[in-house]
LOGU-324275 format. One record per residue (C-alpha): residue number from 1; chain; x, y negated, z negated. Coordinates in nm, 3 decimals, always signed. Layout:
N
+-----+-------+---------+---------+---------+
|  nr | kette |    east |   north |      up |
+-----+-------+---------+---------+---------+
| NUM |     A |       X |       Y |       Z |
...
+-----+-------+---------+---------+---------+
***
This chain:
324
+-----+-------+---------+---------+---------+
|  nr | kette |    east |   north |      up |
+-----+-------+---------+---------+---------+
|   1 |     A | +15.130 | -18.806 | -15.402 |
|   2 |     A | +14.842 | -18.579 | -15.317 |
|   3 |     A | +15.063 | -18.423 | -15.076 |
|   4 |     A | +15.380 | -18.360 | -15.280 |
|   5 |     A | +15.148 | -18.176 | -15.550 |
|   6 |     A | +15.008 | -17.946 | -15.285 |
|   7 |     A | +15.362 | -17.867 | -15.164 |
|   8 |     A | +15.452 | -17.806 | -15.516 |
|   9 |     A | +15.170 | -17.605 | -15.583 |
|  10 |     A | +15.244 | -17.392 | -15.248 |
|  11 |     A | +15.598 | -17.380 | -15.359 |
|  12 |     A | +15.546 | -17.260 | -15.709 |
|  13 |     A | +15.255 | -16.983 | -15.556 |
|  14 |     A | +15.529 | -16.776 | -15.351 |
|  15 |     A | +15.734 | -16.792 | -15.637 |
|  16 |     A | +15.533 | -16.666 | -15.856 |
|  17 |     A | +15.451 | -16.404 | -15.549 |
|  18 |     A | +15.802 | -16.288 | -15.519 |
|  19 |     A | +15.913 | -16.253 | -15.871 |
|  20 |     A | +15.633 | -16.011 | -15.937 |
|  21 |     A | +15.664 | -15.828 | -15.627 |
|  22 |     A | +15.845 | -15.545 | -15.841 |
|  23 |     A | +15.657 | -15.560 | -16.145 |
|  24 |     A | +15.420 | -15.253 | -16.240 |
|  25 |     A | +15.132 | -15.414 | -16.369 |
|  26 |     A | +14.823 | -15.283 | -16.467 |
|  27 |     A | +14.479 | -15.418 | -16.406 |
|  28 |     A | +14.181 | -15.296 | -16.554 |
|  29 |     A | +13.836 | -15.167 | -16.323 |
|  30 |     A | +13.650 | -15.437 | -16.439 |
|  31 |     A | +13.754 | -15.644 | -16.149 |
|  32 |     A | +13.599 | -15.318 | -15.945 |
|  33 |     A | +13.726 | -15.329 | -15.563 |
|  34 |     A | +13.467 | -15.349 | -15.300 |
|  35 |     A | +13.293 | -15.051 | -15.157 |
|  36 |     A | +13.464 | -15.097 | -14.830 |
|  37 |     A | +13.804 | -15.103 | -14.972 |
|  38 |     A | +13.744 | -14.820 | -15.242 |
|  39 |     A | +13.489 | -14.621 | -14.983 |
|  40 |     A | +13.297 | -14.446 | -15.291 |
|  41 |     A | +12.962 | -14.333 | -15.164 |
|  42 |     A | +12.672 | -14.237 | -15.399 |
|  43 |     A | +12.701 | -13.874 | -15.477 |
|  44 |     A | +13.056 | -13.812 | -15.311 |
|  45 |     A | +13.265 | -13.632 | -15.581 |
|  46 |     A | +13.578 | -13.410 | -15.615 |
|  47 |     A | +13.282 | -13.122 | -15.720 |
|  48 |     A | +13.152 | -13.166 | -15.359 |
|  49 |     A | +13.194 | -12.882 | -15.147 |
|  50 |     A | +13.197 | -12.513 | -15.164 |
|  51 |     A | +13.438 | -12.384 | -15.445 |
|  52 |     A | +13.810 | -12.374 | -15.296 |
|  53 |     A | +13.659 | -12.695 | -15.005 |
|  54 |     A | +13.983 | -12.853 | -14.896 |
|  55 |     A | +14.030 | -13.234 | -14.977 |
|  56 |     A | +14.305 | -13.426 | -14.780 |
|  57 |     A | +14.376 | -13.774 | -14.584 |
|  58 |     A | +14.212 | -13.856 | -14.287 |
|  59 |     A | +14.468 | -13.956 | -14.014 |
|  60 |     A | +14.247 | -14.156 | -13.826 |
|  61 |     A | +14.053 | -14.365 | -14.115 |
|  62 |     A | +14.341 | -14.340 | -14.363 |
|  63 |     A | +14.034 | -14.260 | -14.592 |
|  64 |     A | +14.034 | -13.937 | -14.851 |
|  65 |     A | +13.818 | -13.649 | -14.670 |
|  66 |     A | +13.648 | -13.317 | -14.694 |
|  67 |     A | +13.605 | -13.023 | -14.440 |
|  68 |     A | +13.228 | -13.055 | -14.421 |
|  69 |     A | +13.127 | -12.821 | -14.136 |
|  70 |     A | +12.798 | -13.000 | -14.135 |
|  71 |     A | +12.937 | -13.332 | -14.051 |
|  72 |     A | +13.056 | -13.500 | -13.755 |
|  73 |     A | +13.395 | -13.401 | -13.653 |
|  74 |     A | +13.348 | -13.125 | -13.938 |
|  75 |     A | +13.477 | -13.359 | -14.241 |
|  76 |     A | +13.304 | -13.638 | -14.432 |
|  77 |     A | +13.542 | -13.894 | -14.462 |
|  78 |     A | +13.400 | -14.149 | -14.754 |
|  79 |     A | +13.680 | -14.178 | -15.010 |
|  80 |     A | +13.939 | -14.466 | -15.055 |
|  81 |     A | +14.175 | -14.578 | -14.793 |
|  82 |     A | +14.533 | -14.394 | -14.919 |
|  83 |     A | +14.888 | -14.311 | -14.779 |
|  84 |     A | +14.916 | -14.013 | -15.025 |
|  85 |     A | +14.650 | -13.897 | -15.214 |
|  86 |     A | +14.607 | -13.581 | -15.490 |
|  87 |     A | +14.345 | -13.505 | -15.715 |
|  88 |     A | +14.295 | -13.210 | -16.032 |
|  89 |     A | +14.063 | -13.215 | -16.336 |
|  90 |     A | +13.826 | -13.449 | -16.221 |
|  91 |     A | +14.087 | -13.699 | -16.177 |
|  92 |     A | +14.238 | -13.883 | -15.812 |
|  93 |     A | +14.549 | -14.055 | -15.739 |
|  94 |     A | +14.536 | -14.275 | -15.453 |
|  95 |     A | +14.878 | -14.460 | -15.342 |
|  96 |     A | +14.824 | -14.747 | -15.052 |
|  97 |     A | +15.099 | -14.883 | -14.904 |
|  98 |     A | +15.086 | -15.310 | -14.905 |
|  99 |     A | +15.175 | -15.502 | -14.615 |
| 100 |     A | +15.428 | -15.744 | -14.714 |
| 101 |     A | +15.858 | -15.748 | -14.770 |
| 102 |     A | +16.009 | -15.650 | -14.966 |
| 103 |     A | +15.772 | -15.304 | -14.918 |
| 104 |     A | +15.570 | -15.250 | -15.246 |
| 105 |     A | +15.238 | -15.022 | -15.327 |
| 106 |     A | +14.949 | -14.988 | -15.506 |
| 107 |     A | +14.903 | -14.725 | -15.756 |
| 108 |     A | +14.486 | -14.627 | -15.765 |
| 109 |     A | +14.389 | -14.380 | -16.076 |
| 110 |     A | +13.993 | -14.282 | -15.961 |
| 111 |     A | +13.744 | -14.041 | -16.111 |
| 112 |     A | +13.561 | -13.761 | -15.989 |
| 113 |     A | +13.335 | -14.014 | -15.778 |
| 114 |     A | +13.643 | -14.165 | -15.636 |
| 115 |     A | +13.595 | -14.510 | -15.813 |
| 116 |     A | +13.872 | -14.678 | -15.902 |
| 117 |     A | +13.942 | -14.711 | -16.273 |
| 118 |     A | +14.307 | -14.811 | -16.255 |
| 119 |     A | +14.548 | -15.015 | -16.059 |
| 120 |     A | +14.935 | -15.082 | -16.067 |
| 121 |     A | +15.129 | -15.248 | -15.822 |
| 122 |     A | +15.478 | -15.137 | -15.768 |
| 123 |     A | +15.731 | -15.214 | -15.537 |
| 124 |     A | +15.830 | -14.925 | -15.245 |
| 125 |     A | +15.688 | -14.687 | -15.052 |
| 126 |     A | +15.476 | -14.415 | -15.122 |
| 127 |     A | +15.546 | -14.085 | -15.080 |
| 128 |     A | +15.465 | -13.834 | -15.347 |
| 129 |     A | +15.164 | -13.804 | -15.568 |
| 130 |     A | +15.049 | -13.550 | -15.844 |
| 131 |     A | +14.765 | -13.462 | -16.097 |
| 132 |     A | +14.831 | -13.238 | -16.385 |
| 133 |     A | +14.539 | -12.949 | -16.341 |
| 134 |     A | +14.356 | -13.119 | -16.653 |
| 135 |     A | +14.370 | -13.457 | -16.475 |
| 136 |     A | +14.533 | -13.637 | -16.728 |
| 137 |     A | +14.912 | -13.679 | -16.671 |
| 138 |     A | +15.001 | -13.840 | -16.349 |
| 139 |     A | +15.316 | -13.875 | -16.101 |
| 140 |     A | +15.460 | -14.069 | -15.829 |
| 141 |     A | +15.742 | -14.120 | -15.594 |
| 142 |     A | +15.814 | -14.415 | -15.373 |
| 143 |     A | +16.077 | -14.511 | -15.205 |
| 144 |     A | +16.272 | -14.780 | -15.332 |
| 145 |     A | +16.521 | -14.792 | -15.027 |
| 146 |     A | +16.542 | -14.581 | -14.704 |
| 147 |     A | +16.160 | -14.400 | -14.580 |
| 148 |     A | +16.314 | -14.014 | -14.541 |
| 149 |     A | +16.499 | -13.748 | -14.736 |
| 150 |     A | +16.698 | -13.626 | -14.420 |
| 151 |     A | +16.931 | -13.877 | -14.488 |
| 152 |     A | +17.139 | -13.995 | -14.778 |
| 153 |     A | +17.053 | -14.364 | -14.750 |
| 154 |     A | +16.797 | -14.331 | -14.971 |
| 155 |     A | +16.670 | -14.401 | -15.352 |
| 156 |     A | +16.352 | -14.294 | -15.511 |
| 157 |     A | +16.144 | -14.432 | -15.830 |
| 158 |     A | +15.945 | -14.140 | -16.023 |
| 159 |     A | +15.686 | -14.259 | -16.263 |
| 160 |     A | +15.466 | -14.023 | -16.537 |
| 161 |     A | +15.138 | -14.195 | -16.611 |
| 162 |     A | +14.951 | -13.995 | -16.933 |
| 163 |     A | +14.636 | -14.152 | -16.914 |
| 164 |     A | +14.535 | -14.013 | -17.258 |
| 165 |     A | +14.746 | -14.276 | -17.419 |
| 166 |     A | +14.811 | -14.511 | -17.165 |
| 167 |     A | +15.198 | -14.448 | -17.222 |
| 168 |     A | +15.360 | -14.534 | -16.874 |
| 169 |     A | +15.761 | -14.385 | -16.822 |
| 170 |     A | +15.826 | -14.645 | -16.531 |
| 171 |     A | +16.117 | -14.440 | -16.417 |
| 172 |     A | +16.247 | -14.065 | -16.517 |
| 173 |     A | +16.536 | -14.096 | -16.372 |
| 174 |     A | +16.667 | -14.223 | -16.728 |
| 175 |     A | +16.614 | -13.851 | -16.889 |
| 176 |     A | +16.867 | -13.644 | -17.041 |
| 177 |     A | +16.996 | -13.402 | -16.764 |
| 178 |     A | +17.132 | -13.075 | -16.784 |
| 179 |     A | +17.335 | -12.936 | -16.531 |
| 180 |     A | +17.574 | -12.630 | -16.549 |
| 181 |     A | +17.498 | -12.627 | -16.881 |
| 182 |     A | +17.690 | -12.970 | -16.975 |
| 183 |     A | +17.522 | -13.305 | -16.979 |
| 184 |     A | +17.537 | -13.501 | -16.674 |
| 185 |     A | +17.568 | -13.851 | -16.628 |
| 186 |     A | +17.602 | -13.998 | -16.264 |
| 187 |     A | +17.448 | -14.368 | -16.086 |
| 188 |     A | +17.319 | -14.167 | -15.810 |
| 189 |     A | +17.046 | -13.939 | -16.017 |
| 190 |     A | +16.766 | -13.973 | -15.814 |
| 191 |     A | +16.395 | -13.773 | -15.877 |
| 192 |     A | +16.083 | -13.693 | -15.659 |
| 193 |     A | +15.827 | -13.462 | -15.609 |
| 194 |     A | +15.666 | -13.368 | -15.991 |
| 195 |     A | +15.446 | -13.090 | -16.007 |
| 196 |     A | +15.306 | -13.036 | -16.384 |
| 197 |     A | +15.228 | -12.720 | -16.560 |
| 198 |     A | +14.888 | -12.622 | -16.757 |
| 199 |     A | +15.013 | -12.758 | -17.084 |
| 200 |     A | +15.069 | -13.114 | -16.918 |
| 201 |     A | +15.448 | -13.139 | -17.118 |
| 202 |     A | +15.646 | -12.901 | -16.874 |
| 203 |     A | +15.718 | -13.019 | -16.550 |
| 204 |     A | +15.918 | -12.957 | -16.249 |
| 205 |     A | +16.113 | -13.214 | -15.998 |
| 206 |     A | +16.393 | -13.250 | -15.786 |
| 207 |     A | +16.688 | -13.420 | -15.880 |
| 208 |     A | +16.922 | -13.517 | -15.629 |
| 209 |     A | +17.322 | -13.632 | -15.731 |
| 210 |     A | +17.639 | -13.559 | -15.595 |
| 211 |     A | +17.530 | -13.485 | -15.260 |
| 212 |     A | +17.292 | -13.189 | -15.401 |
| 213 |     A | +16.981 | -13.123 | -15.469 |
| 214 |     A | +16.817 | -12.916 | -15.792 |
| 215 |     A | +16.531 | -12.782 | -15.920 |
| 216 |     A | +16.483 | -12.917 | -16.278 |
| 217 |     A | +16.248 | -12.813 | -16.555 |
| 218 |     A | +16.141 | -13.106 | -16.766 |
| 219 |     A | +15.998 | -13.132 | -17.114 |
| 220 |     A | +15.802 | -13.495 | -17.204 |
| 221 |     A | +15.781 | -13.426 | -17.552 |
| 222 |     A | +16.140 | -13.326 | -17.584 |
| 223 |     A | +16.251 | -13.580 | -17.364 |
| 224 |     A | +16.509 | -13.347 | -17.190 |
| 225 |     A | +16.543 | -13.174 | -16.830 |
| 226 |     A | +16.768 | -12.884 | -16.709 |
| 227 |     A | +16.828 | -12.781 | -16.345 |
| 228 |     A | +16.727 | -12.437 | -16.249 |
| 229 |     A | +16.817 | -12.411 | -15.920 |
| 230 |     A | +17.058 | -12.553 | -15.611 |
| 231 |     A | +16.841 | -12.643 | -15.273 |
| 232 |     A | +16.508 | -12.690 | -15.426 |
| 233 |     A | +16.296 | -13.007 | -15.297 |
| 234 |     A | +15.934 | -13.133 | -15.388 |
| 235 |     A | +15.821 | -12.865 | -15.560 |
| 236 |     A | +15.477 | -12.679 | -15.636 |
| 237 |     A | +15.363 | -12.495 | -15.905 |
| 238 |     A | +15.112 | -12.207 | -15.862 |
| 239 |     A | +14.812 | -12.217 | -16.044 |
| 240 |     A | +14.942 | -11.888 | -16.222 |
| 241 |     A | +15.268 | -12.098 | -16.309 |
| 242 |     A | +15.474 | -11.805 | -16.220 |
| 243 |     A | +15.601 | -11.952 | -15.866 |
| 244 |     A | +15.701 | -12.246 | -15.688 |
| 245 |     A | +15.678 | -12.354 | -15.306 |
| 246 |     A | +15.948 | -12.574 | -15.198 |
| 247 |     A | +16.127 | -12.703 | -14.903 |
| 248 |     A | +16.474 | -12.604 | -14.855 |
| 249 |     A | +16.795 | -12.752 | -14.658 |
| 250 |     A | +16.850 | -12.482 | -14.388 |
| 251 |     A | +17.046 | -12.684 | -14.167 |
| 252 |     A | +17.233 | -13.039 | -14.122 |
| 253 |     A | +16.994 | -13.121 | -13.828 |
| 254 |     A | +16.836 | -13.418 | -13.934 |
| 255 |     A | +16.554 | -13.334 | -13.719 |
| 256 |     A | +16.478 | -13.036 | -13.846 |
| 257 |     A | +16.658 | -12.909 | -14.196 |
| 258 |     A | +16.440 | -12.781 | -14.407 |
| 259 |     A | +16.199 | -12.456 | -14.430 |
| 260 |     A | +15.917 | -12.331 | -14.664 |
| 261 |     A | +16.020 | -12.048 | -14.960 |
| 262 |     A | +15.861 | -11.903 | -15.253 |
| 263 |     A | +16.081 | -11.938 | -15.568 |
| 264 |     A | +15.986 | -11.623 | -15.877 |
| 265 |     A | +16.051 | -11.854 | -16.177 |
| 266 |     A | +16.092 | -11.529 | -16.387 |
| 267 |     A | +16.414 | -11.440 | -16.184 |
| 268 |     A | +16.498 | -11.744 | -15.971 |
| 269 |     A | +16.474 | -11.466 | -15.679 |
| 270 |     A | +16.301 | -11.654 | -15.302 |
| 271 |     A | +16.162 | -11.567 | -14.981 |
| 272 |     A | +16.077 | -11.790 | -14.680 |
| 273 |     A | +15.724 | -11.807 | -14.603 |
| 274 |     A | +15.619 | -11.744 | -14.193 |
| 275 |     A | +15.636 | -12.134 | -14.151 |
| 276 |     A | +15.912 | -12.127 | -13.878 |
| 277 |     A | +15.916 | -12.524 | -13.795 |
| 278 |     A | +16.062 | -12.739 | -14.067 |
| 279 |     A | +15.850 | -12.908 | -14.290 |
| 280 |     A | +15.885 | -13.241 | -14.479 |
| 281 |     A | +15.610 | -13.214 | -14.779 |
| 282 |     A | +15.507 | -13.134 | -15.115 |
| 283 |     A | +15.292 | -12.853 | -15.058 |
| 284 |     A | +15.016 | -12.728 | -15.217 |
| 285 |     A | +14.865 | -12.453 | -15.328 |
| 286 |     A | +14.499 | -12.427 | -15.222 |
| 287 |     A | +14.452 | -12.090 | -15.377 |
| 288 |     A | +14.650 | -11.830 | -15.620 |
| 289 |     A | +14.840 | -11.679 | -15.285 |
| 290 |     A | +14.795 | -11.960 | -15.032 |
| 291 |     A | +15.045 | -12.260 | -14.978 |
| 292 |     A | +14.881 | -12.585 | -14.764 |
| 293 |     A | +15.147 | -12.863 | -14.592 |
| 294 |     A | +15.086 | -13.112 | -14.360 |
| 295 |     A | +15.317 | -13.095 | -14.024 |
| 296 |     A | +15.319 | -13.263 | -13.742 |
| 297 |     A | +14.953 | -13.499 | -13.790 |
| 298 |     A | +14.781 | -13.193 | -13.938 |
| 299 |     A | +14.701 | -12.950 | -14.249 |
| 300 |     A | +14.826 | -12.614 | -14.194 |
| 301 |     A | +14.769 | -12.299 | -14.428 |
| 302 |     A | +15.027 | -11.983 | -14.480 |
| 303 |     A | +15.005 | -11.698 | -14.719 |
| 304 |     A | +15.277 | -11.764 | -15.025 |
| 305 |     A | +15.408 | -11.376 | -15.003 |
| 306 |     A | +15.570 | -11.454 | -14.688 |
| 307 |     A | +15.356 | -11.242 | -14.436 |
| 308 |     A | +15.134 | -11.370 | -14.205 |
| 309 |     A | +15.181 | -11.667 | -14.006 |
| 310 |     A | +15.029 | -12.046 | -13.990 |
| 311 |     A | +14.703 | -12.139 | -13.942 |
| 312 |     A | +14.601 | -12.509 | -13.921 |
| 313 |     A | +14.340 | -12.620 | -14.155 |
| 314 |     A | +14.257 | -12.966 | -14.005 |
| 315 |     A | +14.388 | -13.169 | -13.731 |
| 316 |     A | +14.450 | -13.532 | -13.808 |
| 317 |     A | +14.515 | -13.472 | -14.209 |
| 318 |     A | +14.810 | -13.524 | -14.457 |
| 319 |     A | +14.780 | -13.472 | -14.814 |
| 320 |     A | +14.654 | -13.161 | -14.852 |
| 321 |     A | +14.431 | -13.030 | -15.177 |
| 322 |     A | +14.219 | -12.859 | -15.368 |
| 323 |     A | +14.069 | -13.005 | -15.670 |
| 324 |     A | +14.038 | -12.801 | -15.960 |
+-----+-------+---------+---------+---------+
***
């Protein structure tokens, strides 16, 4: 009898595993995760650094990182362990991958020490992250099928966290769209890549449907989004909010189709910045006129006007930033 409970009981456990495998849940920081798994050190904040210092992912650690010319291998690497990681107003978003199938992720809000406060699990894989510039709305993209946007055997899941209220939108994909100036409806809507402006209601995303992709402006407290602009993908908002760097489809190569531009929102007009290899990333802007990426296992910097040419930042880094 002894043994037929413990079956049971081993029985009903993966269960209970499996059906919440795609649930977001939240759990609060009481339950605090170690120091080795959340790697906060005493006196390692997002204020560290010289004003500008660049934050990122450390390759080799998977841990969140500073240049630190001071320190071995000219970084201190002390934050949590992350597959994408941003951070803006004091506030860090941390998304770790979960070993495991069906794939699934956990979402880690931290503060300006890098502790976590926050955690959601979700199911997919990570692969965008965002922090409004006062910290307090947040955005993700995982993968809910497929691992790359060079094909079109894949689906995305988009969430907006506002931690002010605690409001979660699971998915955005359910938003009124605009497009051509009619409402569209389609299954295949799919969004990634959120950047927020100052005012943390208007934001910009891609939308993908009908074999396209668009450049939408979105408005939470409206509920409503419009598309802008064909080709647009992943999207970054200056600090100004007068521009956006993007990645653009330049070619049906699936090894390399995409390049870097510059998009004036004032009169949709672009230029391609002196990036000539093709990038896959959301990339950021580290200053008012400089654009940071990660290619090929390392940070690279190029001026946003198009002149110049690239200039890598740190080798062994994704997830390029500068808190703000």
């Amino acid at each position: 009898m002894t043994r037929h409970r413990s079956l049971w009981a081993l029985v009903l456990g993966f269960l209970l595993l499996a059906g919440g495998a795609g649930a977001y849940t939240w759990h609060a920081a009481g339950r605090a995760a170690s120091a080795a798994e959340t790697g906060a050190g005493a006196g390692f904040t997002l204020d560290d650094g010289s004003p500008g210092a660049l934050w990122f992912r450390d390759t080799a650690s998977g841990r969140v990182a500073r240049l630190d010319a001071s320190a071995p291998g000219g970084r201190t690497a002390l934050g949590p362990r992350c597959d994408r990681f941003h951070a803006a107003g004091g506030t860090a978003l941390c998304l770790q991958r979960r070993p495991g199938v069906p794939a699934r992720s956990y979402v880690l809000v931290l503060d300006r020490r890098l502790r976590e406060q926050r955690r959601m699990s979700l199911p997919g894989i990570p692969n965008r992250a965002r922090v409004s510039a006062s910290g307090r709305v947040l955005a993700w993209t995982t993968f809910a099928t497929g691992d790359s946007y060079a094909t079109s055997a894949f689906s995305t899941r988009t969430s907006i966290l506002d931690l002010r209220t605690g409001y979660l939108i699971k998915n955005i994909e359910q938003i009124p769209l605009t497009l051509d100036g009619r409402r569209h409806h389609a299954p295949d809507v799919n969004y990634w890549g959120v950047s927020f402006a100052r005012d943390d209601n208007r934001f910009y995303a891609t939308v993908g449907t009908g074999g396209h992709t668009y450049l939408v402006e979105g408005d939470l407290r409206k509920w409503s989004a419009r598309a802008l602009k064909e080709n647009v993908e992943c999207p970054s908002l200056s600090p100004d909010g007068t521009r956006i760097a993007y990645k653009k489809k330049v070619s049906d190569d699936v090894r390399a189709p995409w390049r870097l531009f510059v998009l004036d929102l004032a009169t949709l007009r672009e230029h391609p910045l002196a990036e000539p290899r093709s990038v896959d990333d959301q990339a950021s802007w580290t200053g008012p006129d400089t654009i940071a990426y990660a290619h090929g296992g390392a940070v690279w910097k190029v001026p946003a006007d198009g002149t110049g040419s690239p200039r890598r930042s740190a080798a062994g880094a994704t997830s390029p930033v500068v808190p703000r």
